[in-house]
C-alpha positions in Angstrom: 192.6 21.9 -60.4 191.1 24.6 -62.9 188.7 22.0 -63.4 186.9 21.9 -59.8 186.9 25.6 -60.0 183.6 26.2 -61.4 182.0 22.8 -60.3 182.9 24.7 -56.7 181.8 27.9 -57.6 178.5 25.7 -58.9 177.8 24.1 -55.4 178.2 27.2 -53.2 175.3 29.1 -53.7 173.4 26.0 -53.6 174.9 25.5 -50.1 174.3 29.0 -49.4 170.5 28.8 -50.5 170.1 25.6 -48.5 171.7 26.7 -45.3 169.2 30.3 -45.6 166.4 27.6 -46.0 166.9 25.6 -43.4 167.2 28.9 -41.0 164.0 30.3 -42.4 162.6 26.7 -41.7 163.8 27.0 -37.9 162.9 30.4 -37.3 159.1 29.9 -38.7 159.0 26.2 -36.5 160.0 28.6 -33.2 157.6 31.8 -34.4 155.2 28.6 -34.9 155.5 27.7 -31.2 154.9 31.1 -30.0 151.6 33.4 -29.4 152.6 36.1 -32.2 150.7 38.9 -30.0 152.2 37.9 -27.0 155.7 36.5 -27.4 154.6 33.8 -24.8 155.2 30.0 -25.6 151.6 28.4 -26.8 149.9 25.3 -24.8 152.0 22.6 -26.2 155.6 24.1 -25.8 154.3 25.1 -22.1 153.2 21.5 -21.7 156.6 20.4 -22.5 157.4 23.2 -20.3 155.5 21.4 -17.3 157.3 17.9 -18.1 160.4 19.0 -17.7 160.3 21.2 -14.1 158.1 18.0 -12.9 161.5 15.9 -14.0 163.7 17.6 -12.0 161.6 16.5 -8.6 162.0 20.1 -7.4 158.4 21.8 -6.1 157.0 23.3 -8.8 154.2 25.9 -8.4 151.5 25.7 -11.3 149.0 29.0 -12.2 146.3 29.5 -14.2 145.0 33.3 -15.1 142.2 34.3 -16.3 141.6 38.4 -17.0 138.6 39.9 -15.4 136.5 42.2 -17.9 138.3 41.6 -21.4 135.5 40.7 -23.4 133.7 44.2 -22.0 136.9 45.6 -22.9 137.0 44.5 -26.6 133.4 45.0 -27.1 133.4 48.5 -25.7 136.9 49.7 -27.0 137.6 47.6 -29.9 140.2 44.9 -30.1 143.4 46.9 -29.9 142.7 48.1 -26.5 142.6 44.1 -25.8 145.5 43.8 -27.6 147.4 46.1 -25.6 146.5 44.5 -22.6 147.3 41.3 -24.0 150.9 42.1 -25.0 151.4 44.2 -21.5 150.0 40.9 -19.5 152.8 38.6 -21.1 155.3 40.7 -20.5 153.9 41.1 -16.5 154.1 37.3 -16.3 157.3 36.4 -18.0 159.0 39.7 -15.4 157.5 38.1 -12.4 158.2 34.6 -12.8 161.8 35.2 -13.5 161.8 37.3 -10.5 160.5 34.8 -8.2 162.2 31.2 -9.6 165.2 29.9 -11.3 163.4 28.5 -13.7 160.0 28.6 -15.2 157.9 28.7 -18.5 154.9 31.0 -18.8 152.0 31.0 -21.5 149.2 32.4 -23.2 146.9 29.4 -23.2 144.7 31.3 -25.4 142.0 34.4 -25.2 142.7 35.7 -22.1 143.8 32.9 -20.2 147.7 32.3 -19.5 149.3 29.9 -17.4 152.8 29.7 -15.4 154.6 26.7 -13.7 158.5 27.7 -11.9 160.3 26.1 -9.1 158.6 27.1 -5.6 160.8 25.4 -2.7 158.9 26.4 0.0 154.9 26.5 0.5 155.0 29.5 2.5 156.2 32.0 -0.7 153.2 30.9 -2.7 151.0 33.5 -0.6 153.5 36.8 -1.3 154.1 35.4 -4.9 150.3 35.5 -6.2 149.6 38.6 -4.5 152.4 40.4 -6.3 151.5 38.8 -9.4 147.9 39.3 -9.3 148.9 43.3 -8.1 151.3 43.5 -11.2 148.3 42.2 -13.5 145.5 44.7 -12.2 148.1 47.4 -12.8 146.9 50.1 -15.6 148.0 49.4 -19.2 148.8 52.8 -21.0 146.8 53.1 -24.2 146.3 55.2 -26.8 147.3 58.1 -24.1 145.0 56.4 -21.5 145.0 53.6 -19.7 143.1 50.1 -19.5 141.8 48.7 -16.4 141.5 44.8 -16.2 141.4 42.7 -13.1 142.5 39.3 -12.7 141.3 35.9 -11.4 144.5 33.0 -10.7 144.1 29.9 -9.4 147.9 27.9 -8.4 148.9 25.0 -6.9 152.0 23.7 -5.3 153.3 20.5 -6.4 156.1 19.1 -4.0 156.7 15.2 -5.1 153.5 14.5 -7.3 155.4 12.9 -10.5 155.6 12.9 -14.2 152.1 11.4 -14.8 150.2 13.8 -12.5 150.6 17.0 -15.0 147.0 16.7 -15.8 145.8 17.3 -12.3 148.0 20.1 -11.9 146.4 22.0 -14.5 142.5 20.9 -13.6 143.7 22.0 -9.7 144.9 25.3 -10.8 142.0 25.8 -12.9 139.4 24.8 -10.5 141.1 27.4 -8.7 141.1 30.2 -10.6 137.5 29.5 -11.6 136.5 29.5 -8.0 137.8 32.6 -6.8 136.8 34.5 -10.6 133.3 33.4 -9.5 134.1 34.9 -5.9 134.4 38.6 -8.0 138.7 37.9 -8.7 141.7 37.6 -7.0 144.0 34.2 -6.3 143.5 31.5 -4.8 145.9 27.9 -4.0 144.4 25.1 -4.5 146.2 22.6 -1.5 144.5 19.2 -3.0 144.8 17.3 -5.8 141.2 16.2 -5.5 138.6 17.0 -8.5 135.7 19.4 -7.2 134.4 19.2 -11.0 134.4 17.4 -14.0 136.7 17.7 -16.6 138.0 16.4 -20.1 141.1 16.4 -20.7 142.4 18.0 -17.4 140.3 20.9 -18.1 137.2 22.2 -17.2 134.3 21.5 -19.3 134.4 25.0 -21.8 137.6 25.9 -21.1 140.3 25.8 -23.8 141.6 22.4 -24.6 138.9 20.8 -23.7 136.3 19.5 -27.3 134.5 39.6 -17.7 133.5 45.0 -17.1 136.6 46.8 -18.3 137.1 50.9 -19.3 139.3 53.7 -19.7 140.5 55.8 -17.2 
């Protein structure tokens, strides 16, 4: 027995150092898989996201956002003051979707654009949904001992029986959306047909991500 004693005191750390790899390992895959300035998942974990409320065959109502007046923001205030509205916009999304479904995934798509998709039985909660929501995101974000100003364009659809394949036009319908009613001056807007008012690529319109706004201080 005094024999496997040091052959055992041998292996342990090694176990030890292998077991605190393999947890660095997972914990940089999950960072990996979220916006670091955010917290939000990133487009391919909300993708996955998508998949799997569409597999349940529950309603599921899909948003895209876009903020009104960022880039003004940024070029007028510097990039922390976007930052700040950034962070404070995730945090609006992920509160509001958990307050309105039982169970949801929200994202930052990228830039300034984000994206939500949670369980919406009933067509006639969309309307008082997106008006909170877009109320919560034109709220004032404290900064610096001010606060920013942003508005918001979203676009949403409601997606009662459309299956698995159909993700695709979920997104380009909530994206037409929001597009229409940010040219419109901002706002939300439901899009109530699957049918494609523009081209796309990939699902998406034609210089949005995935596919190859004034702002102040009060």
């Amino acid at each position: 027995m005094s024999a496997l004693v040091p052959a055992t005191a041998m292996v342990a750390p090694l176990l030890t150092g292998w077991s605190a790899t393999t947890w660095w390992l997972h914990r940089r895959l999950h960072q990996a898989r979220l916006d670091p300035l955010s917290g939000l998942p990133t487009r391919a974990r909300f993708e996955k996201g998508v998949e799997r409320l569409l597999r349940r065959r529950v309603p599921v109502m899909l948003v895209v956002i876009d903020l009104d007046g960022f880039k003004a923001l940024n070029d007028t205030h510097g990039h922390l003051a976007g930052d700040a509205a950034i962070t404070s916009t995730g945090s609006r999304l992920n509160r509001w979707a958990a307050a309105h479904a039982e169970r949801w995934v929200v994202a930052r798509l990228g830039g300034d654009e984000f994206a939500a998709a949670l369980t919406m039985p009933h067509a006639t909660d969309l309307p008082g949904a997106l008006s909170t929501l877009h109320e919560n995101l034109c709220a004032a974000v404290p900064f610096e001992g001010r606060t920013v100003v942003l508005g918001a364009s979203v676009g949403a659809v409601w997606s009662p029986h459309w299956p698995l394949a159909e993700r695709s036009r979920l997104l380009r319908g909530a994206d037409e959306a929001m597009y229409a009613v940010k040219r419109a001056g901002g706002g939300w807007r439901i899009a109530y047909s699957d049918h494609a008012a523009l081209a796309s690529v990939n699902g998406r319109r034609p210089g949005r991500p995935g596919t190859q706004s004034a702002g102040g201080l009060r």
